[in-house]
N, CA and C atoms as an extended XYZ file, in Angstrom:
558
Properties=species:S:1:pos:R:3:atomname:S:1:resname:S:1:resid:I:1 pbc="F F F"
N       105.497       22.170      -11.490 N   UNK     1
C       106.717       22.066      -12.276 CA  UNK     1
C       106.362       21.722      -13.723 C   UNK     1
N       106.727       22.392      -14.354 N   UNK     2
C       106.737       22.535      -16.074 CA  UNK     2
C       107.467       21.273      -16.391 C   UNK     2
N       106.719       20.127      -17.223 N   UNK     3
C       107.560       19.195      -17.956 CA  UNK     3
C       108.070       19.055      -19.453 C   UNK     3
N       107.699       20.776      -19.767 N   UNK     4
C       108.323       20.507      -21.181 CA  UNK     4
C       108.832       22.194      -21.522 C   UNK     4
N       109.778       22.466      -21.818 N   UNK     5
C       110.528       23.673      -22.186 CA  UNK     5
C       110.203       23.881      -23.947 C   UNK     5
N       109.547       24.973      -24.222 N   UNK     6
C       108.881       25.338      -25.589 CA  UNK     6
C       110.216       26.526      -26.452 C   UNK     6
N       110.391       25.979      -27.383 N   UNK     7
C       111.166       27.093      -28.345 CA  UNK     7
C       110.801       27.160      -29.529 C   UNK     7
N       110.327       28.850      -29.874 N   UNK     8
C       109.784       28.916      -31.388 CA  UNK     8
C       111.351       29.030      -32.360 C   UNK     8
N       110.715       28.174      -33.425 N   UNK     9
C       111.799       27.931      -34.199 CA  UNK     9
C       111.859       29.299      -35.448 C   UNK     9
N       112.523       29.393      -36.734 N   UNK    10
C       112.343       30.246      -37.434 CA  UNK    10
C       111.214       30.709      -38.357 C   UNK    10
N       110.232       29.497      -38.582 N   UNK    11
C       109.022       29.618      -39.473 CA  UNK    11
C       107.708       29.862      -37.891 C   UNK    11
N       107.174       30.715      -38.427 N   UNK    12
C       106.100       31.156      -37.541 CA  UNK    12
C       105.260       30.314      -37.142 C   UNK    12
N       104.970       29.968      -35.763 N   UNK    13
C       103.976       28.999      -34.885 CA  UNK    13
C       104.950       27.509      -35.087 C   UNK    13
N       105.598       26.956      -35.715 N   UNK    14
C       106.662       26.060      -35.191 CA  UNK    14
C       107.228       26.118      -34.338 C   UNK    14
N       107.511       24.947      -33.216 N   UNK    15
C       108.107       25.348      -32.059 CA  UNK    15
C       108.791       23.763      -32.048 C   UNK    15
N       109.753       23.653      -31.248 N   UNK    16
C       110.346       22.541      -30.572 CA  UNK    16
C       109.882       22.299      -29.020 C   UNK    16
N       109.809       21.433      -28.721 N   UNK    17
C       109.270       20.817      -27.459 CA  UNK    17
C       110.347       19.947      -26.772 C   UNK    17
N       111.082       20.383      -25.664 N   UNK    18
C       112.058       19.462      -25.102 CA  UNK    18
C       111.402       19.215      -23.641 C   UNK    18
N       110.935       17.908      -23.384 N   UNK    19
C       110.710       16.876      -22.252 CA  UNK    19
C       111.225       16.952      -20.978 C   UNK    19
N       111.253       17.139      -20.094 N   UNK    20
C       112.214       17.058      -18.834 CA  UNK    20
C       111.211       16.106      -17.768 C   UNK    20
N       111.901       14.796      -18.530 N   UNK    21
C       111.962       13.285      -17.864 CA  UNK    21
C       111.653       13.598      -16.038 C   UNK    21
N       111.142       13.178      -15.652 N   UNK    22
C       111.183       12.651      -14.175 CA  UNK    22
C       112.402       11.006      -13.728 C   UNK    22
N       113.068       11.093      -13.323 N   UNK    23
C       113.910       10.074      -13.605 CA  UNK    23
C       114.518        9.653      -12.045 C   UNK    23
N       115.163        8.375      -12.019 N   UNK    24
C       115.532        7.787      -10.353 CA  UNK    24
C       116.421        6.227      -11.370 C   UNK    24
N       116.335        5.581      -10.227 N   UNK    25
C       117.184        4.439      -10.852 CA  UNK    25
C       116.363        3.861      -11.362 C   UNK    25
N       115.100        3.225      -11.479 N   UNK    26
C       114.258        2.242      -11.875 CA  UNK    26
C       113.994        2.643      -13.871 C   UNK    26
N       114.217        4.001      -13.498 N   UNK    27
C       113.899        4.705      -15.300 CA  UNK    27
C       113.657        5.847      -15.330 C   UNK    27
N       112.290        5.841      -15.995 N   UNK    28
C       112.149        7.648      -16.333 CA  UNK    28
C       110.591        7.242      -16.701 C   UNK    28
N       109.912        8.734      -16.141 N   UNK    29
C       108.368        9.346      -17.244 CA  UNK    29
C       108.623       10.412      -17.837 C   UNK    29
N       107.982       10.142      -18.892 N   UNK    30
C       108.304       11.665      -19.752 CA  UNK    30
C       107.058       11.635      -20.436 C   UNK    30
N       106.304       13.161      -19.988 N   UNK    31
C       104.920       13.610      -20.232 CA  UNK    31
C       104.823       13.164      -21.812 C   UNK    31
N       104.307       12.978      -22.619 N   UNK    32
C       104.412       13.259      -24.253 CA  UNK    32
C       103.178       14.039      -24.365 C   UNK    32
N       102.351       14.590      -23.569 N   UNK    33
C       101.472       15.650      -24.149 CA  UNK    33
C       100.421       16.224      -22.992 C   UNK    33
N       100.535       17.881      -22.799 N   UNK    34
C        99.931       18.554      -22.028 CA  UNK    34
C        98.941       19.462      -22.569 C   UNK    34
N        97.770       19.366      -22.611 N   UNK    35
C        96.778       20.219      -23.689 CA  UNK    35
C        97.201       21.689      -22.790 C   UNK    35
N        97.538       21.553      -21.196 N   UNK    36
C        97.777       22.698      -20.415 CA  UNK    36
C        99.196       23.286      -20.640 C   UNK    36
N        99.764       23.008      -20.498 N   UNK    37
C       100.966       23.280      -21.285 CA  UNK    37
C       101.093       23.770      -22.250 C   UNK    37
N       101.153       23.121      -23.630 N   UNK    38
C       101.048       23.168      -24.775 CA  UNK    38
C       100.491       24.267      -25.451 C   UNK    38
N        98.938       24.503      -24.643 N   UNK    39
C        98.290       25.808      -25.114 CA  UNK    39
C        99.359       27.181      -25.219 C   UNK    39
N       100.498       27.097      -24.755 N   UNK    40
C       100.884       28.376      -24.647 CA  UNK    40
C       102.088       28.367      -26.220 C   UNK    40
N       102.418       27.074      -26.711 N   UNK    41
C       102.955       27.057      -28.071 CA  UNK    41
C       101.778       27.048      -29.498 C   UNK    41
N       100.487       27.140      -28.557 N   UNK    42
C        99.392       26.889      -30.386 CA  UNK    42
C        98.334       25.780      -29.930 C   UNK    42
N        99.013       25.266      -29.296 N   UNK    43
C        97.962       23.640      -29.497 CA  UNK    43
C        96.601       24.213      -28.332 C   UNK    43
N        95.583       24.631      -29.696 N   UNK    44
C        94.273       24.750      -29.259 CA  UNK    44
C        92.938       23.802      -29.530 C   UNK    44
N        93.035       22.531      -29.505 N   UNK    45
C        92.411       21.390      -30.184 CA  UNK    45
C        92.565       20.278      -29.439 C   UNK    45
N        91.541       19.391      -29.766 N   UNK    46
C        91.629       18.128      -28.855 CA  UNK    46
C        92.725       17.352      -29.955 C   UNK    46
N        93.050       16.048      -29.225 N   UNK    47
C        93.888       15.032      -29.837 CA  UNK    47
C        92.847       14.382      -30.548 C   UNK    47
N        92.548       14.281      -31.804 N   UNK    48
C        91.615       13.720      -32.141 CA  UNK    48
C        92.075       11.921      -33.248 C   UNK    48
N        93.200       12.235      -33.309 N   UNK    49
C        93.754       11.014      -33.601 CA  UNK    49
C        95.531       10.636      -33.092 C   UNK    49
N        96.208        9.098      -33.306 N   UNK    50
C        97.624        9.070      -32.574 CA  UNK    50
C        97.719        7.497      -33.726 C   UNK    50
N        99.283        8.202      -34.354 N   UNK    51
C        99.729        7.395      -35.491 CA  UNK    51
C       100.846        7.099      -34.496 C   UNK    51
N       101.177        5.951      -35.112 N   UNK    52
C       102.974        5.209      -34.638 CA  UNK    52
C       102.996        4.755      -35.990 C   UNK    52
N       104.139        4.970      -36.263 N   UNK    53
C       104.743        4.555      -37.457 CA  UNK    53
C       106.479        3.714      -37.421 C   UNK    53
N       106.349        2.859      -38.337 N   UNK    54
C       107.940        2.487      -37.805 CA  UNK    54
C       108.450        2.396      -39.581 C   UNK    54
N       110.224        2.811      -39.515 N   UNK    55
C       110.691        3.050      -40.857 CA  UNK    55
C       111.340        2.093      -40.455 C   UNK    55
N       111.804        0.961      -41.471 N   UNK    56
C       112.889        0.015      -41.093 CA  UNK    56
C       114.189        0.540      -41.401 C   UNK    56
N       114.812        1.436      -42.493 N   UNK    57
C       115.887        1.238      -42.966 CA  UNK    57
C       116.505        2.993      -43.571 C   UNK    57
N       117.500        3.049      -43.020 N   UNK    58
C       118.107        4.476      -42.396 CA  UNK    58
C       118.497        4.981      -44.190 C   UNK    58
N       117.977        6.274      -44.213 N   UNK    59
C       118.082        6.462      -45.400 CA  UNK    59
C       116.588        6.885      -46.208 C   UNK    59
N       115.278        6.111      -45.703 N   UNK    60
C       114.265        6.195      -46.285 CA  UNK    60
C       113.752        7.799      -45.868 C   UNK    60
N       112.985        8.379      -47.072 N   UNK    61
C       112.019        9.564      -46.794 CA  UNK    61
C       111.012        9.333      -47.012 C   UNK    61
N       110.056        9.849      -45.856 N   UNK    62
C       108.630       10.207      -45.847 CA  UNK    62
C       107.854       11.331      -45.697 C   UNK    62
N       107.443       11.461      -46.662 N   UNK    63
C       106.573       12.903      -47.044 CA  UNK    63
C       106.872       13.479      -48.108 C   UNK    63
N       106.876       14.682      -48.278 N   UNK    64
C       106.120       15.684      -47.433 CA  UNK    64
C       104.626       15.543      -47.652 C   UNK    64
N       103.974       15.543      -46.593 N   UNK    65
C       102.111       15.193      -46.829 CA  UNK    65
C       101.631       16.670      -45.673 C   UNK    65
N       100.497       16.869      -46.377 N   UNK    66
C        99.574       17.195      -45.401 CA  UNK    66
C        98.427       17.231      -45.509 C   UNK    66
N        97.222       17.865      -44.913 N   UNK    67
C        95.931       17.843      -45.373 CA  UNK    67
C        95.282       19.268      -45.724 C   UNK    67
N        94.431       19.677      -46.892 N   UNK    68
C        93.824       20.452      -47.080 CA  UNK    68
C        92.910       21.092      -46.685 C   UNK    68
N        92.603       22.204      -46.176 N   UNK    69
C        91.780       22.585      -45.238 CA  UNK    69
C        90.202       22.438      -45.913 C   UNK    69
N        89.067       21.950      -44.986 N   UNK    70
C        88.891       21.901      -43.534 CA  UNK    70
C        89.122       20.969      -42.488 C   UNK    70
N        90.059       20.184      -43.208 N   UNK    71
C        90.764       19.142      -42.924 CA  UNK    71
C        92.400       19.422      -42.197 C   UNK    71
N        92.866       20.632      -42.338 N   UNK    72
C        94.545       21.148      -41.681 CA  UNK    72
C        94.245       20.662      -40.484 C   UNK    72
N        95.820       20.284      -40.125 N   UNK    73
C        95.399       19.631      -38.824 CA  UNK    73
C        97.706       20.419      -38.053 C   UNK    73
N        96.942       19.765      -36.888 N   UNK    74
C        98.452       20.571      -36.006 CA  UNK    74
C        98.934       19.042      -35.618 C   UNK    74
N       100.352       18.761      -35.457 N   UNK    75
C       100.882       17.872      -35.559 CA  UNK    75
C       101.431       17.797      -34.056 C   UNK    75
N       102.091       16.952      -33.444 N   UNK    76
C       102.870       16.930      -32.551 CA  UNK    76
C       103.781       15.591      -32.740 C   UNK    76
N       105.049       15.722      -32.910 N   UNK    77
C       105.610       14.477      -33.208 CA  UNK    77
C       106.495       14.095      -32.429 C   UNK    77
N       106.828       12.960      -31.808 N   UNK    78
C       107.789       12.355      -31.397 CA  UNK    78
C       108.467       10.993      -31.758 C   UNK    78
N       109.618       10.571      -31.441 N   UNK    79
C       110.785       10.487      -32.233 CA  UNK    79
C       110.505        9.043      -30.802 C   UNK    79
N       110.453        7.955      -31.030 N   UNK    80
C       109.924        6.827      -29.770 CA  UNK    80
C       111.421        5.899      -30.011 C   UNK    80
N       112.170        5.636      -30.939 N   UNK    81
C       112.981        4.961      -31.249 CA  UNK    81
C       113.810        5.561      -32.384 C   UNK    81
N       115.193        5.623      -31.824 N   UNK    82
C       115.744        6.025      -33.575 CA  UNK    82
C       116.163        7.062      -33.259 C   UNK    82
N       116.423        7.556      -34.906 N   UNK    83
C       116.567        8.978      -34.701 CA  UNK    83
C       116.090        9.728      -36.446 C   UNK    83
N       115.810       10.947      -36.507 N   UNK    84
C       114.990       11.337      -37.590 CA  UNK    84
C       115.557       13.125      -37.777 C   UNK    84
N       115.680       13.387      -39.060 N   UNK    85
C       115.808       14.755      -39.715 CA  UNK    85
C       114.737       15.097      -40.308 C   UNK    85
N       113.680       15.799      -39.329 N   UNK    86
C       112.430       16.318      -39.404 CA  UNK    86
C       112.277       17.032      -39.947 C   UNK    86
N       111.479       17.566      -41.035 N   UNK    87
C       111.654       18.964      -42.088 CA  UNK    87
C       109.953       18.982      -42.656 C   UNK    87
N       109.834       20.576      -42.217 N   UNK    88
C       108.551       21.045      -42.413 CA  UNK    88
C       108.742       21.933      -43.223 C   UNK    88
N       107.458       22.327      -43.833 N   UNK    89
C       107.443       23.617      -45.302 CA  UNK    89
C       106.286       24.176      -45.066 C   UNK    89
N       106.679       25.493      -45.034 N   UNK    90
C       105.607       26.190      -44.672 CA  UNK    90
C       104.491       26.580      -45.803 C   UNK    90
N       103.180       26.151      -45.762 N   UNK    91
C       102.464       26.463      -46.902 CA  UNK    91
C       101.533       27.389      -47.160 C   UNK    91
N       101.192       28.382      -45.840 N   UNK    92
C       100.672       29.716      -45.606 CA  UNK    92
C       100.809       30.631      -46.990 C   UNK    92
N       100.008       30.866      -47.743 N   UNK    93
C       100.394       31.679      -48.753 CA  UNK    93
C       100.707       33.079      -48.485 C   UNK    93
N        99.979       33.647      -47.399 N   UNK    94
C       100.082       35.026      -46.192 CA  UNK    94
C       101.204       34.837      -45.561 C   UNK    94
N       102.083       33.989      -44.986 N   UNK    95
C       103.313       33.829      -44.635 CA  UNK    95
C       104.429       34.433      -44.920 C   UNK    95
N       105.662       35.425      -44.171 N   UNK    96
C       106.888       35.799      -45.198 CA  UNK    96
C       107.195       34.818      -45.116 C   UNK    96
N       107.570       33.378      -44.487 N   UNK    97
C       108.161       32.244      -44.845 CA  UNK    97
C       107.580       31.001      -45.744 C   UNK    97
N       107.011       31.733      -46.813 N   UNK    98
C       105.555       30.614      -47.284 CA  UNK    98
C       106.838       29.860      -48.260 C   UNK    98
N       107.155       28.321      -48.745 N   UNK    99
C       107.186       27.590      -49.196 CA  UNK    99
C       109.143       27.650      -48.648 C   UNK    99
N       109.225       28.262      -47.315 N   UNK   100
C       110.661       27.747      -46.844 CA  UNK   100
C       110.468       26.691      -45.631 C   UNK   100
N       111.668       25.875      -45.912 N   UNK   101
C       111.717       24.841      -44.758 CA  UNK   101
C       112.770       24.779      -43.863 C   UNK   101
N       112.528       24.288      -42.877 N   UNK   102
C       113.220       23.590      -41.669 CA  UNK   102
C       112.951       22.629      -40.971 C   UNK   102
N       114.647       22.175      -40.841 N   UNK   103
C       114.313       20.485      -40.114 CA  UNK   103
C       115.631       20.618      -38.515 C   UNK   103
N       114.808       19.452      -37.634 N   UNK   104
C       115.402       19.350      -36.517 CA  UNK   104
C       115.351       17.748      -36.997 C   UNK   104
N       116.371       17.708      -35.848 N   UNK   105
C       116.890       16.185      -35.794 CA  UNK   105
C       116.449       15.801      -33.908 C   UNK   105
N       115.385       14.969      -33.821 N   UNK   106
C       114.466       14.279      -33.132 CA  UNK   106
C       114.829       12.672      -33.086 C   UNK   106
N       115.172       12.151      -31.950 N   UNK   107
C       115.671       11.150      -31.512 CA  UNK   107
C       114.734       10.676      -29.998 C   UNK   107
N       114.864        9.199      -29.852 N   UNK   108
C       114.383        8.654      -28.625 CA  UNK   108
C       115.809        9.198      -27.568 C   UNK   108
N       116.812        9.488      -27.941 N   UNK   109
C       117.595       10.128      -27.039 CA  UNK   109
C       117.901       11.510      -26.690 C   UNK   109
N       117.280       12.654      -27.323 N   UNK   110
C       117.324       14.047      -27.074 CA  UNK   110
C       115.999       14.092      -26.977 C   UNK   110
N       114.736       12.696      -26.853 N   UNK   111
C       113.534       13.438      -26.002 CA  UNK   111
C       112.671       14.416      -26.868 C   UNK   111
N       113.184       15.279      -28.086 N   UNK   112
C       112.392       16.523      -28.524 CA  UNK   112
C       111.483       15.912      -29.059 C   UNK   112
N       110.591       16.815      -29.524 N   UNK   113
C       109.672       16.917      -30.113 CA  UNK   113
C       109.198       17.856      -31.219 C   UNK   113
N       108.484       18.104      -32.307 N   UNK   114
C       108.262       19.157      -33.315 CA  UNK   114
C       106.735       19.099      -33.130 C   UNK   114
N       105.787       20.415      -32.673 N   UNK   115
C       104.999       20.898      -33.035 CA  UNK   115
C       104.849       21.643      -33.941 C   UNK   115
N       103.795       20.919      -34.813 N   UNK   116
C       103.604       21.559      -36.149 CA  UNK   116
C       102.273       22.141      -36.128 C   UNK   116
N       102.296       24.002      -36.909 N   UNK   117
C       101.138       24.632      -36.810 CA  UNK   117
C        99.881       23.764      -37.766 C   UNK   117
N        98.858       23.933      -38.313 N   UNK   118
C        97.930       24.060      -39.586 CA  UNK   118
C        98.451       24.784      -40.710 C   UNK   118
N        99.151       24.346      -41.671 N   UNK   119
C        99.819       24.801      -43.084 CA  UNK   119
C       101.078       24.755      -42.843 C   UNK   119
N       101.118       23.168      -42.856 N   UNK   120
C       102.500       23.040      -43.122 CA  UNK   120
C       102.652       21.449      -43.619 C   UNK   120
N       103.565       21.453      -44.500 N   UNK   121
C       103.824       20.125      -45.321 CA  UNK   121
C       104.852       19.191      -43.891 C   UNK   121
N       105.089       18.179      -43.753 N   UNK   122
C       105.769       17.316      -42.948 CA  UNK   122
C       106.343       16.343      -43.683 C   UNK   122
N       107.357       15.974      -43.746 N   UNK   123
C       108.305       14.869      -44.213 CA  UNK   123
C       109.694       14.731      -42.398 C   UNK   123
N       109.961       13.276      -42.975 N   UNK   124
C       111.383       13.211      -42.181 CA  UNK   124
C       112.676       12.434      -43.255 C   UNK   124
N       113.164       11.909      -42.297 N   UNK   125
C       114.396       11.039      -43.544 CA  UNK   125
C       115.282       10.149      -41.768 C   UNK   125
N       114.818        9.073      -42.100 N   UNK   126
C       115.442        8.428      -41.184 CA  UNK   126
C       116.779        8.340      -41.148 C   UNK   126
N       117.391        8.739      -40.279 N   UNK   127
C       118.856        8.672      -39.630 CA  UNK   127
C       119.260        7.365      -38.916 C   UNK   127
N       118.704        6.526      -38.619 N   UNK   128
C       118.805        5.554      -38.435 CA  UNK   128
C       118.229        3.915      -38.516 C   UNK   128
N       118.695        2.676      -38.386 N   UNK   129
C       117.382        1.817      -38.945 CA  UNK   129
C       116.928        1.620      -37.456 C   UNK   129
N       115.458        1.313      -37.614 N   UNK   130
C       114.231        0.708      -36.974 CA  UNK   130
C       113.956        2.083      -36.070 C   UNK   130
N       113.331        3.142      -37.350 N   UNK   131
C       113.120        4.374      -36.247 CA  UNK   131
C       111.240        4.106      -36.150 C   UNK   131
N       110.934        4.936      -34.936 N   UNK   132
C       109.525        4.545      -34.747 CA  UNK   132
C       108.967        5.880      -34.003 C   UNK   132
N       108.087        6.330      -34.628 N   UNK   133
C       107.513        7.618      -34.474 CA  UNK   133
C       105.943        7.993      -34.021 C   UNK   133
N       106.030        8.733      -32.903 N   UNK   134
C       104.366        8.547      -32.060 CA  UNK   134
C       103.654        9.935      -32.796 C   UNK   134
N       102.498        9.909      -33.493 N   UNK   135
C       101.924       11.673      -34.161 CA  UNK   135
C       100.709       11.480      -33.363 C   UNK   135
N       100.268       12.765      -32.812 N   UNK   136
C        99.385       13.852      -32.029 CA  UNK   136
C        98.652       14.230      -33.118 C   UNK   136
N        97.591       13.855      -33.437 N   UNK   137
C        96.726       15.033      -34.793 CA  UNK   137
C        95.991       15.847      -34.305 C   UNK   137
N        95.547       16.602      -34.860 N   UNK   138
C        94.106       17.707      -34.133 CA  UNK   138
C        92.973       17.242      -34.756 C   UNK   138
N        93.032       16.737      -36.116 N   UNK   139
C        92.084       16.533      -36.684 CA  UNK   139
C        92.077       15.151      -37.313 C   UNK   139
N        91.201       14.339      -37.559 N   UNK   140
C        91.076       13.325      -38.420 CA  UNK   140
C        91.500       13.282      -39.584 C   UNK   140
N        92.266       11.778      -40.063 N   UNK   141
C        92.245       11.448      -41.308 CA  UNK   141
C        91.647       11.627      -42.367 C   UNK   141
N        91.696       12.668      -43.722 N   UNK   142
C        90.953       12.879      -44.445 CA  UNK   142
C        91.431       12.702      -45.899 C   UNK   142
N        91.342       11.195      -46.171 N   UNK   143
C        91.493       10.618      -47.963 CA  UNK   143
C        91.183       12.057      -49.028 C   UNK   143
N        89.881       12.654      -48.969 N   UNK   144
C        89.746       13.385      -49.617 CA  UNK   144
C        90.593       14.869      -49.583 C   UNK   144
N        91.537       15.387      -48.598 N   UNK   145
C        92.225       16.288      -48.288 CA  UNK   145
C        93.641       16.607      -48.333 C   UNK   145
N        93.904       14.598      -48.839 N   UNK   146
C        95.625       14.368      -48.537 CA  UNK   146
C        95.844       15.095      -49.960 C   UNK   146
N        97.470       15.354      -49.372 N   UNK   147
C        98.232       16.078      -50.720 CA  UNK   147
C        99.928       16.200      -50.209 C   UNK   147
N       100.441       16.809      -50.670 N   UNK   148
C       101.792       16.012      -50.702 CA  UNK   148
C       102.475       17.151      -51.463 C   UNK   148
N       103.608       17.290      -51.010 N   UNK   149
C       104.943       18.058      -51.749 CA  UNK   149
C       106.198       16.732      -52.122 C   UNK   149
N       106.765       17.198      -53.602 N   UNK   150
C       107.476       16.057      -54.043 CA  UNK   150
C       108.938       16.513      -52.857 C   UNK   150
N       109.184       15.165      -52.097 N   UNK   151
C       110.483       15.675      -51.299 CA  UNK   151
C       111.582       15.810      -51.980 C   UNK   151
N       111.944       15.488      -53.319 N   UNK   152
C       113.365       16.096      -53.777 CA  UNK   152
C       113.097       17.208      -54.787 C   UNK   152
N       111.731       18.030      -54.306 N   UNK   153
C       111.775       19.593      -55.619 CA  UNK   153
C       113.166       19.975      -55.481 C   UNK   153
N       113.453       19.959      -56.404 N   UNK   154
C       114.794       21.435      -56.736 CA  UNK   154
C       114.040       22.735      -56.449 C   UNK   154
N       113.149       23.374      -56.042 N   UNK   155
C       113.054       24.225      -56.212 CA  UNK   155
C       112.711       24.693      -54.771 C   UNK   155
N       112.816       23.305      -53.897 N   UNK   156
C       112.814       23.343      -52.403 CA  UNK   156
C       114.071       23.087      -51.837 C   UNK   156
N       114.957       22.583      -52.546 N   UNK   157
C       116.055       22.400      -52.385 CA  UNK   157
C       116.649       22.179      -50.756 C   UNK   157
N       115.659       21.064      -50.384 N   UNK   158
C       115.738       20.400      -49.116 CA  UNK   158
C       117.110       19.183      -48.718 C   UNK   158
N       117.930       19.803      -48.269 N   UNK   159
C       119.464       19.153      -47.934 CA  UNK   159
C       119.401       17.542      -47.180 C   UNK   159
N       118.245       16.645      -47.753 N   UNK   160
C       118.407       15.837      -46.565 CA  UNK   160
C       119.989       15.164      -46.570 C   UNK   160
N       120.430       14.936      -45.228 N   UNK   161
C       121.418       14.359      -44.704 CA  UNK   161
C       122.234       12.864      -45.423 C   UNK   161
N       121.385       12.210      -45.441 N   UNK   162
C       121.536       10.938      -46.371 CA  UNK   162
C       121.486       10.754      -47.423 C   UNK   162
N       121.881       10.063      -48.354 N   UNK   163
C       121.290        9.777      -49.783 CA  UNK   163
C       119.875        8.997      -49.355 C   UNK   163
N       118.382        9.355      -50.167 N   UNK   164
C       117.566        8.528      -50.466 CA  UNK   164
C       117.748        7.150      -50.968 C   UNK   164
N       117.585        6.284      -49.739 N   UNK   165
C       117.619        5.345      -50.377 CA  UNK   165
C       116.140        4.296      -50.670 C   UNK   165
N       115.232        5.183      -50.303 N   UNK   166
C       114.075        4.243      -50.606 CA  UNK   166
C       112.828        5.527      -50.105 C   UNK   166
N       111.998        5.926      -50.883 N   UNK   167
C       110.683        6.635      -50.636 CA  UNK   167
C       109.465        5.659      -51.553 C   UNK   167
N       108.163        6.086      -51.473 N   UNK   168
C       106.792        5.327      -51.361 CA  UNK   168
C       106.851        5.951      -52.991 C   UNK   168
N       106.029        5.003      -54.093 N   UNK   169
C       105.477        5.529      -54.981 CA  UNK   169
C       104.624        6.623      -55.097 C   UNK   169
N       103.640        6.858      -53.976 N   UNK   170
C       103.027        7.705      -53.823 CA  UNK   170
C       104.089        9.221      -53.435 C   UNK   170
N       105.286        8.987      -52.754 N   UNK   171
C       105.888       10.193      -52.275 CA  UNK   171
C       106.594       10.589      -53.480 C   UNK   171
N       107.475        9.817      -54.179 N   UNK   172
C       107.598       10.075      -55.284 CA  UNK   172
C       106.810       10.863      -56.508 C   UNK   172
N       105.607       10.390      -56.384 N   UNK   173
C       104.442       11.224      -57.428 CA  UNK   173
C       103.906       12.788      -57.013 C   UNK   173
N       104.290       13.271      -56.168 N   UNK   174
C       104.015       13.827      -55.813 CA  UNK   174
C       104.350       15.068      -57.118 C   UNK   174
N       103.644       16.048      -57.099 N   UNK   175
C       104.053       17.134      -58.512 CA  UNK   175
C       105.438       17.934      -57.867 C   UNK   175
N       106.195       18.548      -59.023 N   UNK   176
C       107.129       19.281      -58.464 CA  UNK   176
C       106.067       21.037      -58.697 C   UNK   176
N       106.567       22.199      -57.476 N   UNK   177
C       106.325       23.327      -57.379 CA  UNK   177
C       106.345       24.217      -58.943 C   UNK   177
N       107.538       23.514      -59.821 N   UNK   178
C       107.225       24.882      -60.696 CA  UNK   178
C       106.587       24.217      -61.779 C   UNK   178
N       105.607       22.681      -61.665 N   UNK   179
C       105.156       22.234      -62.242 CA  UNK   179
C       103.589       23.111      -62.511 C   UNK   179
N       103.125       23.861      -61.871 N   UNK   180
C       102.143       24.200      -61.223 CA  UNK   180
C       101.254       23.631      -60.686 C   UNK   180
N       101.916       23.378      -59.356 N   UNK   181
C       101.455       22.517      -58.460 CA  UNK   181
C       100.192       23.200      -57.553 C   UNK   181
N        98.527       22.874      -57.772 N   UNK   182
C        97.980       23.647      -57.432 CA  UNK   182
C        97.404       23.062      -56.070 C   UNK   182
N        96.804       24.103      -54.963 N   UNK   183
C        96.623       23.195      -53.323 CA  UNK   183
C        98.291       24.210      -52.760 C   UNK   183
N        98.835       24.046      -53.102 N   UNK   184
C       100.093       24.656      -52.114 CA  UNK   184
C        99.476       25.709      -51.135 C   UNK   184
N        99.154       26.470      -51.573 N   UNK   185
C        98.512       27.589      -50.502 CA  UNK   185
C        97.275       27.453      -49.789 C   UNK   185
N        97.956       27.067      -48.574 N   UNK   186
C        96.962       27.074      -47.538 CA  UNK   186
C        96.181       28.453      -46.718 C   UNK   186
């Protein structure tokens, strides 16, 4: 029996991942990651690292970050507490969808999940306070590789849900696209 139902979303090799809990009165298990499974949405790589992160206060954005290749890495995210408006950008320069985005809304109560390919920027925007988030990497942390899309480009014109009410100095600095922002193309 299959514990997770796979749907490709509109940007190529993005997919959503919905859980199907094992459940009775005592609670529930819910797989959070099948390398057997999984293989059939992309995920060809070991887990080579696992972030938890917690946002205190509904309103905050984080990201958009990713890493520069030989450092790209595939994401798998879940949503452990809370709830979150997930939004990826595609940075494939070969891509017809290269620098468009999409976001799902990922909660400890709809279970989903966002698998993210290699070339793609990641940000969320918390929807609620004390959200807390489990990441799947493929690849290691790499200082020398990080890079970042500014999350309010106008020229990405990314709808988050909330007003910003609090992002990182660093997310903030991030360059805007028609700045000539160079690294975008992965």
């Amino acid at each position: 029996m299959s514990r997770f139902s796979l749907s490709a979303l509109p940007l190529a090799g993005l997919m959503v991942v919905e859980r199907h809990p094992l459940s009775d009165s005592r609670g529930f298990l819910a797989r959070l990651f099948c390398a057997e499974e999984l293989t059939a949405a992309g995920w060809n790589q070991p887990i080579v690292q696992i972030n938890h992160t917690y946002t205190a206060k509904s309103g905050t954005v984080r990201g958009l970050h990713f890493q520069r290749p030989p450092h790209a890495e595939m994401k798998l995210l879940s949503c452990l507490h809370g709830e979150v408006w997930d939004v990826v950008v595609d940075l494939r320069a070969d891509s017809p969808t290269f620098l468009q985005w999409h976001a799902e809304r990922l909660s400890a109560a709809n279970g989903r999940a966002l698998l993210i390919p290699e070339g793609f920027a990641h940000g969320f925007q918390a929807l609620s306070d004390d959200v807390e988030l489990l990441y799947c990497h493929s690849a290691a942390y790499a200082a020398e590789a990080e890079a970042g899309l500014h999350p309010l480009d106008p020229w990405l014109d990314i709808r988050w849900p909330l007003e910003t009410v609090q992002m990182s100095p660093r997310d903030a600095s991030h360059p805007l696209i028609e700045s000539g922002f160079e690294g975008v193309c992965l």
